[in-house]
Backbone as ProteinMPNN parsed JSONL, in Angstrom:
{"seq_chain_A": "XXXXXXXXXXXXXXXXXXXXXXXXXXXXXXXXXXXXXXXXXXXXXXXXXXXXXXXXXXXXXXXXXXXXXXXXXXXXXXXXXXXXXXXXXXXXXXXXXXXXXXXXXXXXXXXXXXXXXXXXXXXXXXXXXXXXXXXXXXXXXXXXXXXXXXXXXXXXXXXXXXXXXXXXXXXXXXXXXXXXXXXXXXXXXXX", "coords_chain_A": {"N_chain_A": [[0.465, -21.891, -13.789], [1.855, -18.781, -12.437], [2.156, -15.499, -10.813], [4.364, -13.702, -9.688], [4.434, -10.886, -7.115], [5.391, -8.139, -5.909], [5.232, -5.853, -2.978], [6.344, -3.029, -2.176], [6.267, -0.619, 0.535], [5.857, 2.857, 0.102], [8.152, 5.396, 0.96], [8.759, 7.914, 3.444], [6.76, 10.279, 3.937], [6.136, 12.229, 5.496], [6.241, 12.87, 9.286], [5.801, 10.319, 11.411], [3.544, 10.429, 13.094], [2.458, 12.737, 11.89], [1.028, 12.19, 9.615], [-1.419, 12.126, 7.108], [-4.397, 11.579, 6.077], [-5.469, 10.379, 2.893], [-2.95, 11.236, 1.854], [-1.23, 13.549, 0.079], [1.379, 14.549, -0.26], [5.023, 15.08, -1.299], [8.307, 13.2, -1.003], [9.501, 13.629, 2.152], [12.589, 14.697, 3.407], [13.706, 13.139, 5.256], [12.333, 10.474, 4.032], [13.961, 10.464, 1.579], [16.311, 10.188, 2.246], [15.853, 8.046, 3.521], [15.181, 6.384, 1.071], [17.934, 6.063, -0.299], [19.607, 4.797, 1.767], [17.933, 2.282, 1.539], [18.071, 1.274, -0.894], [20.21, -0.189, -2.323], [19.685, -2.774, -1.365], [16.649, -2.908, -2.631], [16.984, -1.833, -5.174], [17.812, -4.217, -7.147], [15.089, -5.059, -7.532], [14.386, -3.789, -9.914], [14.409, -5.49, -12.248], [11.857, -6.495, -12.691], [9.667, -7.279, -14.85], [6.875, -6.335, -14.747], [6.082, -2.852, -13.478], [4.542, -0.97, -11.333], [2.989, 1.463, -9.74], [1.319, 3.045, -6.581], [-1.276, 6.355, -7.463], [0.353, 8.225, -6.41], [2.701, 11.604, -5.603], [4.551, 10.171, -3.32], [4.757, 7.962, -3.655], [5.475, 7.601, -6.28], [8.08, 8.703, -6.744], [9.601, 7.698, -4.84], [9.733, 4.816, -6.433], [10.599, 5.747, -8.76], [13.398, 6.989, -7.626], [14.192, 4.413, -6.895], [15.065, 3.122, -9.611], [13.2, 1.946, -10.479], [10.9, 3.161, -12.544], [7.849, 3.568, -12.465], [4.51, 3.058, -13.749], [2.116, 5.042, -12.684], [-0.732, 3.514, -11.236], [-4.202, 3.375, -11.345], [-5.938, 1.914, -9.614], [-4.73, 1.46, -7.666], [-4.833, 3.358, -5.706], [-5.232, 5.238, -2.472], [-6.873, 4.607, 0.058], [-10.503, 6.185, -0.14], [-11.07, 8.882, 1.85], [-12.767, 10.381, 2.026], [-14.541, 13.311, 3.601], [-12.503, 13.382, 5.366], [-10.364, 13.584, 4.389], [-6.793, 15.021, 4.283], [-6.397, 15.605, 7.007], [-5.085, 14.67, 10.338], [-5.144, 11.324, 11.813], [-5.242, 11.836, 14.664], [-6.654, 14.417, 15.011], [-9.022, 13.918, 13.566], [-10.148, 12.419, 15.3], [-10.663, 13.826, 17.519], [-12.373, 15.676, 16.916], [-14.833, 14.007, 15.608], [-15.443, 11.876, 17.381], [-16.95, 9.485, 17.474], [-17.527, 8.896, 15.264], [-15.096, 7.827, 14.546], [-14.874, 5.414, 16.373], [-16.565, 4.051, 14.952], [-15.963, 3.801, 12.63], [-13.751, 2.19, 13.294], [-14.384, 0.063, 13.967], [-16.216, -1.077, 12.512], [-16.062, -2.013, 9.18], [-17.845, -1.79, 6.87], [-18.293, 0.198, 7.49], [-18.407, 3.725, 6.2], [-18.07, 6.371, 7.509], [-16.86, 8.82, 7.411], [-17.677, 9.419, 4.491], [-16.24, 8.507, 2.627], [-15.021, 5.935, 1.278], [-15.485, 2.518, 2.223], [-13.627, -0.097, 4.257], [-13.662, -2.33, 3.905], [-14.653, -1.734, 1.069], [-12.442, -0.934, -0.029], [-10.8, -2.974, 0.54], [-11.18, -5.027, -1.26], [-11.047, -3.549, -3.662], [-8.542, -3.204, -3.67], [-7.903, -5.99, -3.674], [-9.322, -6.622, -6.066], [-7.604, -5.595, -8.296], [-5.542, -6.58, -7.469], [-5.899, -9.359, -8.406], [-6.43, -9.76, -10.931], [-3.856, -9.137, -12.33], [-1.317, -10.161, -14.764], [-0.945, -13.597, -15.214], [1.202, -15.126, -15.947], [3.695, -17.803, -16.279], [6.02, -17.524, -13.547], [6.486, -14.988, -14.044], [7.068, -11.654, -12.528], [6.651, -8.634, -10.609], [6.516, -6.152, -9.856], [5.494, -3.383, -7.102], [4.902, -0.016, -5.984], [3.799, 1.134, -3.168], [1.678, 2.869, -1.244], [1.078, 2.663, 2.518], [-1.379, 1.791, 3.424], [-2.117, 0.333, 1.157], [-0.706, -1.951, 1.163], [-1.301, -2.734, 3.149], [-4.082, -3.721, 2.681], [-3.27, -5.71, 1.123], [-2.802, -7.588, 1.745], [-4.262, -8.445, 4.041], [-6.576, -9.643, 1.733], [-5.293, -11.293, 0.253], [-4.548, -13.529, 1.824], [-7.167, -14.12, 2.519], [-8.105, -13.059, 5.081], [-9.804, -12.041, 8.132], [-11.278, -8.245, 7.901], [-10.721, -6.767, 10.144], [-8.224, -7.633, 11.006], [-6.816, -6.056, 9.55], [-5.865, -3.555, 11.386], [-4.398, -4.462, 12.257], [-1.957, -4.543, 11.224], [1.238, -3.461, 10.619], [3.079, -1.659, 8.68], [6.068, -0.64, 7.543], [7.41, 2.166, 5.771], [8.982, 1.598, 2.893], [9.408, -1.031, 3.227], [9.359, -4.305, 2.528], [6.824, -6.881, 0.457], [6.529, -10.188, -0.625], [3.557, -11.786, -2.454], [2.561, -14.614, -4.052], [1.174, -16.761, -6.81], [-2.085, -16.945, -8.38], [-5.129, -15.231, -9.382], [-7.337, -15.421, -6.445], [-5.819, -16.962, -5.604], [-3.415, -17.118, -3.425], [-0.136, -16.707, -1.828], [1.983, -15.767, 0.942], [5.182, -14.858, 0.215], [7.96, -15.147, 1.928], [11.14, -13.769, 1.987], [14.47, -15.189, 2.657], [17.024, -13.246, 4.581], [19.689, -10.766, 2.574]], "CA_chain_A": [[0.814, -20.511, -14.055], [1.446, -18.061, -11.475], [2.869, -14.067, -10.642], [5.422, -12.847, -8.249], [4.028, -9.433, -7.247], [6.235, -7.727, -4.562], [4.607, -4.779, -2.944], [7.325, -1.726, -1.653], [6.032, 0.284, 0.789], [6.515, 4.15, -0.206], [9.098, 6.23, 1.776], [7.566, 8.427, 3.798], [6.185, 12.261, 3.215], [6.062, 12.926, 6.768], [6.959, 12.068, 10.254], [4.083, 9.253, 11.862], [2.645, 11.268, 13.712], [1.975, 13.842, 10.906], [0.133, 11.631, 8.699], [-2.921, 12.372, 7.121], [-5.133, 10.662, 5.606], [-4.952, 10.422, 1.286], [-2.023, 12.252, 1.954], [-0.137, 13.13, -1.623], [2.485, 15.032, -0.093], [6.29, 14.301, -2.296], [9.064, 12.705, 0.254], [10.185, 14.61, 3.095], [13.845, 14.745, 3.876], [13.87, 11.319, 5.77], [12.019, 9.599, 2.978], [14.847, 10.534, 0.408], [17.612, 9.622, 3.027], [15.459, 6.109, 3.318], [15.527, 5.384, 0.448], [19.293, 6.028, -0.57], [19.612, 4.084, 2.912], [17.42, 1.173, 1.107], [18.296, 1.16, -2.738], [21.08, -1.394, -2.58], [18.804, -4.271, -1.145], [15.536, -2.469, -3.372], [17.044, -1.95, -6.55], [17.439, -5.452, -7.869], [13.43, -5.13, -7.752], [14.103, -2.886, -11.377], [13.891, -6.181, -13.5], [10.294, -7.238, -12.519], [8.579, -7.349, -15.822], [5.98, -4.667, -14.967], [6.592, -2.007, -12.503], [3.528, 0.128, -11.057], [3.015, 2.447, -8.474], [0.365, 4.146, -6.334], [-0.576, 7.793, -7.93], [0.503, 9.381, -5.227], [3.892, 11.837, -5.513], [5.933, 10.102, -2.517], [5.185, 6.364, -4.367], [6.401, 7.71, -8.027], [9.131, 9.133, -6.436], [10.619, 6.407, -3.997], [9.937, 4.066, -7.37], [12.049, 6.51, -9.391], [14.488, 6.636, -6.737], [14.758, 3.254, -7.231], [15.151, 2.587, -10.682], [11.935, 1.135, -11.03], [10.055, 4.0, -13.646], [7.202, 2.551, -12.669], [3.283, 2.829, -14.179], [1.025, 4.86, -11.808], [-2.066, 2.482, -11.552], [-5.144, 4.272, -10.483], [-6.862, 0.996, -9.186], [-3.681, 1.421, -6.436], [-4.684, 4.389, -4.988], [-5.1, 5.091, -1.282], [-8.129, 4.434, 0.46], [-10.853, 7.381, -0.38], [-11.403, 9.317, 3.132], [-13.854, 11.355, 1.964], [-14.082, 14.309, 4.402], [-11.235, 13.166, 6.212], [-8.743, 13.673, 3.639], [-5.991, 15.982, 4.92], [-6.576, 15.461, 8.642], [-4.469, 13.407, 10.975], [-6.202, 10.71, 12.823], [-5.531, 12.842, 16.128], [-7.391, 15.656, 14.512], [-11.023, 13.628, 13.233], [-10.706, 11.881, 16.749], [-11.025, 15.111, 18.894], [-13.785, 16.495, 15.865], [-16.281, 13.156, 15.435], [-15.095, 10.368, 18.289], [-18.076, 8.338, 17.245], [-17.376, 8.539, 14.389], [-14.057, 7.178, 14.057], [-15.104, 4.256, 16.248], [-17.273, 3.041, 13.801], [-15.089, 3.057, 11.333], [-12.306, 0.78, 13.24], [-15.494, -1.467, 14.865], [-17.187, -1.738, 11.374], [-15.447, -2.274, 7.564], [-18.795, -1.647, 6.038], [-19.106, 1.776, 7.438], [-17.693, 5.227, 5.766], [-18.361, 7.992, 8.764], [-16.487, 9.829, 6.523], [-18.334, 10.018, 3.246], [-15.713, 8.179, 1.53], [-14.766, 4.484, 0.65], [-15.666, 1.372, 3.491], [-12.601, -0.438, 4.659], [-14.474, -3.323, 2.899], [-14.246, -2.082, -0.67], [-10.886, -0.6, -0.332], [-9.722, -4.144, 0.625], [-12.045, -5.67, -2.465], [-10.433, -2.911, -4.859], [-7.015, -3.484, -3.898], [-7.574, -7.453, -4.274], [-9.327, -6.899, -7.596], [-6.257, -5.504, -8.877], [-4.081, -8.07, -7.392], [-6.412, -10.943, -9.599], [-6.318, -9.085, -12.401], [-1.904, -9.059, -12.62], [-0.875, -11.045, -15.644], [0.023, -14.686, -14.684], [2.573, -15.955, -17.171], [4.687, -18.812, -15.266], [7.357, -17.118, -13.302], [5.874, -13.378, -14.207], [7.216, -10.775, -11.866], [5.467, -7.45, -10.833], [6.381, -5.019, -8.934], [4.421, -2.157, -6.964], [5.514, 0.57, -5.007], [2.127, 1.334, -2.559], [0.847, 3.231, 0.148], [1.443, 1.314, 3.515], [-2.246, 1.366, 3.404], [-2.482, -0.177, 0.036], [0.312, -2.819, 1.254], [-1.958, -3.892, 4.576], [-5.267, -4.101, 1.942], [-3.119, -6.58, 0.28], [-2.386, -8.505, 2.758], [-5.693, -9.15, 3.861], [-6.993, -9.712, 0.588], [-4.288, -12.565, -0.666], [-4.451, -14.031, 2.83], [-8.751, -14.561, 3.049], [-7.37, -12.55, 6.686], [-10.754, -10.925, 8.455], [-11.037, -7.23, 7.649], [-10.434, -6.078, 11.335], [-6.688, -7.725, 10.653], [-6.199, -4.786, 8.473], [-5.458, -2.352, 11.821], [-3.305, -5.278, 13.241], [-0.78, -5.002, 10.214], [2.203, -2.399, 10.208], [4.164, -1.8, 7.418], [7.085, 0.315, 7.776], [8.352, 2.526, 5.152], [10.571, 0.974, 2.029], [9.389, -2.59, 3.36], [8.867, -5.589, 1.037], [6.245, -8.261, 1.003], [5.96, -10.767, -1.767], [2.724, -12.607, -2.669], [2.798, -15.579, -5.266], [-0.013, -17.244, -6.871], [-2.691, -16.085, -9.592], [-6.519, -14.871, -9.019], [-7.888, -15.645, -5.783], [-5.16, -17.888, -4.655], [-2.219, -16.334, -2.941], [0.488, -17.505, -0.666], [2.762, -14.79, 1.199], [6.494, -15.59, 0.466], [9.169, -14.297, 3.009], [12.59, -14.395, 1.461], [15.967, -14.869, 4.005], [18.236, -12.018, 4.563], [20.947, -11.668, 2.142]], "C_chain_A": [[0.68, -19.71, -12.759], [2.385, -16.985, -11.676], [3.498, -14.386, -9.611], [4.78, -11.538, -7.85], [4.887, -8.948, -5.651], [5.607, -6.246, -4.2], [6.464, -4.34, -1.954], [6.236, -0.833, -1.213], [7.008, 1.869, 0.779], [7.323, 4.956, 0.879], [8.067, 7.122, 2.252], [8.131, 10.102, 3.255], [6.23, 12.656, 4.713], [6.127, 12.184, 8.092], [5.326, 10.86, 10.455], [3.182, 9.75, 12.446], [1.827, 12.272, 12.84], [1.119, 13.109, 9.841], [-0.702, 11.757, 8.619], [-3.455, 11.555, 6.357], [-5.29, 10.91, 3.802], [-3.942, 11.935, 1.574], [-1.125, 12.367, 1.065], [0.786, 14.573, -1.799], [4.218, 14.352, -0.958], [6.808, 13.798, -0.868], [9.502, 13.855, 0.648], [12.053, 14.294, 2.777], [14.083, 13.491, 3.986], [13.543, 10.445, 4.863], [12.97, 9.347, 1.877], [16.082, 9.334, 1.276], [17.277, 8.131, 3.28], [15.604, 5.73, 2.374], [17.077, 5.266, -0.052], [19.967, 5.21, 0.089], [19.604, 1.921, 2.243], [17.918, 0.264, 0.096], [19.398, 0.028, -2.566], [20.563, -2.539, -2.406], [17.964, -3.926, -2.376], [15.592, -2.36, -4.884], [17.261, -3.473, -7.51], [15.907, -5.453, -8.184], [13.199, -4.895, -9.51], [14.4, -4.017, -12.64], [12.767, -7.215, -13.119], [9.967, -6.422, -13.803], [7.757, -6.449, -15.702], [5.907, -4.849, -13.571], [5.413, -1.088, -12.378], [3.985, 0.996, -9.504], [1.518, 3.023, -7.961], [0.425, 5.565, -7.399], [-0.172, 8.502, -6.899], [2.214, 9.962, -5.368], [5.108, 10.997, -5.134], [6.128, 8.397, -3.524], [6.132, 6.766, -5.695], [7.87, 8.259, -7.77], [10.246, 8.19, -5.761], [10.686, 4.951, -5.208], [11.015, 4.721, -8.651], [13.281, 6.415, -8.812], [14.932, 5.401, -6.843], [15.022, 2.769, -8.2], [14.57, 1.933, -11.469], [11.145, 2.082, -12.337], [9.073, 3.339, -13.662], [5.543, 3.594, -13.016], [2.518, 3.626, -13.165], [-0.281, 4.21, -11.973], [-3.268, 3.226, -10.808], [-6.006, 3.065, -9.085], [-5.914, 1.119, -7.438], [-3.661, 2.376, -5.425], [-4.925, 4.221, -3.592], [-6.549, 5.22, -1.34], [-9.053, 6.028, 0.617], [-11.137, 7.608, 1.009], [-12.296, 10.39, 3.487], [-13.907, 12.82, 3.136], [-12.926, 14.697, 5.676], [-9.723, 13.657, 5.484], [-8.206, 15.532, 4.162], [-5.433, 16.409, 6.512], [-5.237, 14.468, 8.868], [-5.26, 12.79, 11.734], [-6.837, 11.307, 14.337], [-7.019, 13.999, 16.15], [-8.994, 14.97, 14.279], [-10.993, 12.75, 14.279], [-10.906, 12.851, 17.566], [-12.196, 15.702, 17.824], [-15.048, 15.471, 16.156], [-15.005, 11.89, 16.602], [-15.57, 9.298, 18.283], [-17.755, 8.372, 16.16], [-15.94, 7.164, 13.557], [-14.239, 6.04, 14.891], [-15.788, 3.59, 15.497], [-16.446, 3.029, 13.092], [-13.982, 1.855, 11.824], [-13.295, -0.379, 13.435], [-16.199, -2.124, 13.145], [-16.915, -1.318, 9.853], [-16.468, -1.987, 6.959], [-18.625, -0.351, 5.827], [-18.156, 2.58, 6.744], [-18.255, 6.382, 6.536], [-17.854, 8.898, 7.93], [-16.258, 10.25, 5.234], [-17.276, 9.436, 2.085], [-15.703, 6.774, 1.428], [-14.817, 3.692, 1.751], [-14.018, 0.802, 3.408], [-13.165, -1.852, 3.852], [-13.92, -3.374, 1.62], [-13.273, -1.601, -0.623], [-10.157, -2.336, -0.725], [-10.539, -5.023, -0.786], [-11.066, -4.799, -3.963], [-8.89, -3.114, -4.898], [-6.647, -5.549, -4.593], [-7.869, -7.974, -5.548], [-8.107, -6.565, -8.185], [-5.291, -6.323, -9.065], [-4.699, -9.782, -8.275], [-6.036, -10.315, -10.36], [-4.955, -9.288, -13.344], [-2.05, -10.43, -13.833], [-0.269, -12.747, -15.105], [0.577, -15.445, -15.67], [3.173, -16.682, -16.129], [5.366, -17.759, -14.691], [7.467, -15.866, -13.785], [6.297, -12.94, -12.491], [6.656, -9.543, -11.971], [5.792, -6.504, -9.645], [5.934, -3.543, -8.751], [4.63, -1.17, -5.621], [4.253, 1.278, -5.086], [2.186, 2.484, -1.253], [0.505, 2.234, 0.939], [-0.391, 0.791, 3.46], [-3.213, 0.477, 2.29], [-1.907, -1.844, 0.145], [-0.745, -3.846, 2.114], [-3.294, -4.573, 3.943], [-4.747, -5.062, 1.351], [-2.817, -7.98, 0.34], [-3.23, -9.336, 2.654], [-6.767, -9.691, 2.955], [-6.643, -11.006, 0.255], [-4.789, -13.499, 0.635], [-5.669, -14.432, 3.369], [-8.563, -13.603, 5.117], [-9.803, -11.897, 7.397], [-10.186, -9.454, 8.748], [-10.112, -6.267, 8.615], [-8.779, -6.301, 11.405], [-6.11, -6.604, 10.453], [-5.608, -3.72, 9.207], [-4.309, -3.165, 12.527], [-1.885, -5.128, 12.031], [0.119, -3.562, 10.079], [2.895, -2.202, 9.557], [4.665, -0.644, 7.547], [7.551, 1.139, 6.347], [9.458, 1.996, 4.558], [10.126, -0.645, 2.445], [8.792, -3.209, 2.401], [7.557, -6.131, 1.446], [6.391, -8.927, -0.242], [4.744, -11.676, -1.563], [3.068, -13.11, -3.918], [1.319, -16.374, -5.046], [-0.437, -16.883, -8.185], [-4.038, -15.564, -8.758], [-7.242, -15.699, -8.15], [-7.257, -16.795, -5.191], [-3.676, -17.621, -4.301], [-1.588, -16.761, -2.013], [1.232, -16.399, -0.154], [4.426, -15.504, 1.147], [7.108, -14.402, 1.28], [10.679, -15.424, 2.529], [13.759, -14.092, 2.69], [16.603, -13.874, 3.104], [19.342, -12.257, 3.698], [22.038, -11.513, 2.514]], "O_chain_A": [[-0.314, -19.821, -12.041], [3.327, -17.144, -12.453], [3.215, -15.23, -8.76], [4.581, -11.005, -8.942], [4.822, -9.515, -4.561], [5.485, -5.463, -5.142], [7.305, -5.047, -1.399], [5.426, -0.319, -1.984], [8.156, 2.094, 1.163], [6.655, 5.011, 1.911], [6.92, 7.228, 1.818], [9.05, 10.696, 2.691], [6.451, 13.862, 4.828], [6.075, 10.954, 8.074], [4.273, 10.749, 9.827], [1.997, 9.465, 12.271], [0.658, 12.556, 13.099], [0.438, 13.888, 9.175], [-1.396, 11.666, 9.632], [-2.73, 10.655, 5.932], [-5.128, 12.112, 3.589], [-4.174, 13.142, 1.509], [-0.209, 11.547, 1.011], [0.937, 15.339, -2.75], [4.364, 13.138, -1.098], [6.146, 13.866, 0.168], [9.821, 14.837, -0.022], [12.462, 13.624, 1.828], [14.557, 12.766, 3.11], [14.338, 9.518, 4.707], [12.944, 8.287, 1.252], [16.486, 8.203, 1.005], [18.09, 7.207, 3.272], [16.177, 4.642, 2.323], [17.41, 4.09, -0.199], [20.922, 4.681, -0.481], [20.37, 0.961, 2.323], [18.126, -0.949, 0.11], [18.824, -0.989, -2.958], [20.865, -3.439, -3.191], [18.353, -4.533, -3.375], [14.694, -2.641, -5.678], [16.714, -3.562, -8.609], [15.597, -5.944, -9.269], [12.358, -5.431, -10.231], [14.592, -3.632, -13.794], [12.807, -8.44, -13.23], [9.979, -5.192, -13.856], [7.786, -5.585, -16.578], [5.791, -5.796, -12.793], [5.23, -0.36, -13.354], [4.892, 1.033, -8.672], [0.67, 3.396, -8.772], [1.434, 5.95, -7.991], [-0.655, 9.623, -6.737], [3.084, 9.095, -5.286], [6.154, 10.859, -5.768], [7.164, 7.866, -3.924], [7.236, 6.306, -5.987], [8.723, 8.194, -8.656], [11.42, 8.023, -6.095], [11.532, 4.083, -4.994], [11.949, 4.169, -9.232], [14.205, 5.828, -9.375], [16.152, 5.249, -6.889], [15.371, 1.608, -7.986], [14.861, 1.448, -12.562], [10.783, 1.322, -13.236], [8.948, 2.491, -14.547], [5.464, 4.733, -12.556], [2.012, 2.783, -12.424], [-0.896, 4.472, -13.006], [-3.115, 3.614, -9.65], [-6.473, 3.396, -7.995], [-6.423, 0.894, -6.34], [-2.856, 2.416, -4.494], [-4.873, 3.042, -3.244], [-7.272, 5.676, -2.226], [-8.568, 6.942, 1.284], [-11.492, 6.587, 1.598], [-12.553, 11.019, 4.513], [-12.76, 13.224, 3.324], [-12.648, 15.631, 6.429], [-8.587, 13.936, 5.868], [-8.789, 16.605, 4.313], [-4.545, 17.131, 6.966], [-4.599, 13.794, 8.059], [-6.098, 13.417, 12.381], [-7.934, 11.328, 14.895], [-7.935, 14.232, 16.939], [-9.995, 15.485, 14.778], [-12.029, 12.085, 14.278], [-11.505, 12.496, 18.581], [-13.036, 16.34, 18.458], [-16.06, 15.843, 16.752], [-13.955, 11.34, 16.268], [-15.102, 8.277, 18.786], [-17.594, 7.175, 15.924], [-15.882, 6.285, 12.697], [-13.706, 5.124, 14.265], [-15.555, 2.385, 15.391], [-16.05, 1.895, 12.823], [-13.502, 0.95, 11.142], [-13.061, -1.547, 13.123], [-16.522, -3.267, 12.823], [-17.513, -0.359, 9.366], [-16.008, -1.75, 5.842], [-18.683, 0.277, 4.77], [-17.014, 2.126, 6.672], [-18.898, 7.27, 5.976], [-18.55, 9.893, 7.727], [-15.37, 10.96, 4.763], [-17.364, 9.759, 0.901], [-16.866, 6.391, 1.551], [-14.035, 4.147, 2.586], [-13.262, 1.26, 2.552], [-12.435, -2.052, 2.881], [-13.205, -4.21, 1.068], [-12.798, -1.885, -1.722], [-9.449, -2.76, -1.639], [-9.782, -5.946, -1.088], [-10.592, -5.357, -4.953], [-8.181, -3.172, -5.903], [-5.84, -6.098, -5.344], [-7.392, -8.939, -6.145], [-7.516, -7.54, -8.65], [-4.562, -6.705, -9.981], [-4.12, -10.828, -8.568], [-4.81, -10.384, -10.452], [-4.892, -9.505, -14.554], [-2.763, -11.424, -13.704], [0.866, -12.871, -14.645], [0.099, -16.515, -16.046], [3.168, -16.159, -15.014], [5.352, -16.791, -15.452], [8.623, -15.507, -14.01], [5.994, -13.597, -11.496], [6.186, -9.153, -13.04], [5.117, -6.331, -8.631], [5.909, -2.68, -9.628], [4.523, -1.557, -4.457], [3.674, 1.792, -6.044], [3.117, 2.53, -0.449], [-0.098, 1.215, 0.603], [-0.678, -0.406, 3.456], [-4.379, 0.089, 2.37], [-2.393, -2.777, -0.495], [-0.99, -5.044, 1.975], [-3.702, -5.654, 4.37], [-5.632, -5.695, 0.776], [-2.661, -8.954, -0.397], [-3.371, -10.338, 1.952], [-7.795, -10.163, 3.44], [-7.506, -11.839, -0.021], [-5.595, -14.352, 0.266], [-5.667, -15.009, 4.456], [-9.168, -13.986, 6.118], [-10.705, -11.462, 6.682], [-9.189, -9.204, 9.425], [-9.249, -5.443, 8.311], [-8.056, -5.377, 11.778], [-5.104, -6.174, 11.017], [-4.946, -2.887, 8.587], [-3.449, -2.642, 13.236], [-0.858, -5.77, 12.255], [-0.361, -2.628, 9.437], [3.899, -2.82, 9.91], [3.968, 0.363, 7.664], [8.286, 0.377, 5.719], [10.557, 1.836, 5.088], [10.7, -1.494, 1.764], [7.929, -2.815, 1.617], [7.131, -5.937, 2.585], [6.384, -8.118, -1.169], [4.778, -12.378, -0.553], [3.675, -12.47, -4.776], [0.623, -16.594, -4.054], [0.358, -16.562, -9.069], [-3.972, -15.501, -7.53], [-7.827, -16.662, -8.647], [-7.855, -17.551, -4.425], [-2.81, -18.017, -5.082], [-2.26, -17.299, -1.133], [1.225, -15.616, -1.104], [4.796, -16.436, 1.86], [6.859, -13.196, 1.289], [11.072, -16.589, 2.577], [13.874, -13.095, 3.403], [16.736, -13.651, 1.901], [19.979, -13.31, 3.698], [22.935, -12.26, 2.123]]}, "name": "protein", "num_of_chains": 1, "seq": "XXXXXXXXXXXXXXXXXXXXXXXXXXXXXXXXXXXXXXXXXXXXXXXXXXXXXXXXXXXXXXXXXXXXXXXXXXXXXXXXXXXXXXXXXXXXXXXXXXXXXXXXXXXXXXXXXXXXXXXXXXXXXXXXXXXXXXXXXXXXXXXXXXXXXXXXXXXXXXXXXXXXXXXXXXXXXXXXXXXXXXXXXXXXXXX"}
């Protein structure tokens, strides 16, 4: 027995630079025009068996956009950032500088009063055991890129520090296959 689970990273809410941290801004401009851009590869996704989403606006929205109507899942949310939330990285690196190296040097820590890089990546991989494995069960989940890279490292046994090496672009796929605690990453050819 095993799942399909395809993660979709969410269109974006704002340029890269502008990013903040639990940022639950709707899609900008560009995010719409991505996905309209996308949807012809993305929409086949809309007969996976069950369809979730981050709660976050820009995910329920770029999964609407797609035809997915999908489930917000709370377990999917973005990593808590506790007094960080709303900032851009630029911004709590010129405020606490020590602070934010600890957080990239050490997954345990929370400098900023919210969730370790640790249990984010523990809460995103409980979720991903959890998925129904019926044979040949599909699942798709339109995430926060930072929900995408926790999922990575998670399926993949990866060390935590991986987690700043992994970029996920806006609208991009991944699939993992498998069930609870044994995961393979598939990469499908271009069609």
């Amino acid at each position: 027995m095993s799942v399909r689970v395809t993660l979709v990273a969410a269109a974006r809410s704002s340029s890269l630079l502008a990013e903040r941290f639990d940022d639950d801004r709707p899609l900008d401009l560009a995010g719409w025009q991505g996905v309209r851009h996308a949807a012809h590869a993305l929409v086949p996704l809309s007969s996976a068996e069950l369809r979730y989403c981050s709660p976050t606006p820009r995910c329920r929205e770029t999964g609407e956009a797609l035809g997915l109507f999908p489930m917000a899942q709370p377990a999917l949310r973005d990593c808590d950032m506790g007094r960080w939330r709303g900032f851009t990285l630029s911004e709590v690196t010129a405020r606490e500088p020590a602070a934010v190296d600890a957080w990239f040097a050490d997954p345990r820590s929370a400098p900023h009063g919210g969730e370790p890089l640790l249990a984010f990546i523990g809460r995103i991989g409980s979720w991903l055991d959890t998925r129904p494995a019926d044979d040949g069960g599909t699942i798709v989940a339109v995430a926060e890129p930072a929900v995408v890279r926790a999922a990575l490292v998670y399926a993949l046994r990866l060390p935590p520090a991986t987690y700043w090496a992994v970029d996920v672009r806006p609208l991009s796929t991944v699939t993992l296959t498998g069930l609870s605690g044994h995961w393979s990453l598939r990469l499908d050819a271009a069609a």
